[in-house]
Steps between C-alpha positions, in 0.01 A plus 500: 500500500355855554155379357493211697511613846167752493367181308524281811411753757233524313407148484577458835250792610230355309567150633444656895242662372335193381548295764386783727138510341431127544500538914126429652366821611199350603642294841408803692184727583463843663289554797398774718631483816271499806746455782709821357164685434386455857778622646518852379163602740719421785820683384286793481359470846864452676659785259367854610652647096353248328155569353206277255640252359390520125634226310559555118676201440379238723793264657523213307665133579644275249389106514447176316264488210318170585580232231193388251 
């Protein structure tokens, strides 16, 4: 009984796991995003502390991948 119980956590982990790799990660495509992007030039005209925006990581938007 002792043996058995790590046994089917363990099958039940792998199981998750499995079904967890099988998702489509390809439904969905990264962007930049130009309306965020444009707005930071005004924020630092209306802000007196805020300086150049320098952006390092651009903003980015999630949407559809288009289907083939």
């Amino acid at each position: 009984m002792k043996k058995s119980i790590p046994t089917i956590i363990a099958v039940a982990a792998a199981l998750a796991l499995t079904g967890c790799s099988t998702l489509d990660t390809n439904r969905y495509t990264y962007q930049l995003d130009e309306e965020r992007m444009k707005q930071a030039p005004a924020l630092t005209r209306t802000a007196a502390h805020t300086g150049h925006v320098v952006w390092v990581n651009p903003p980015q938007k999630r949407v559809k991948a288009e289907q083939k």
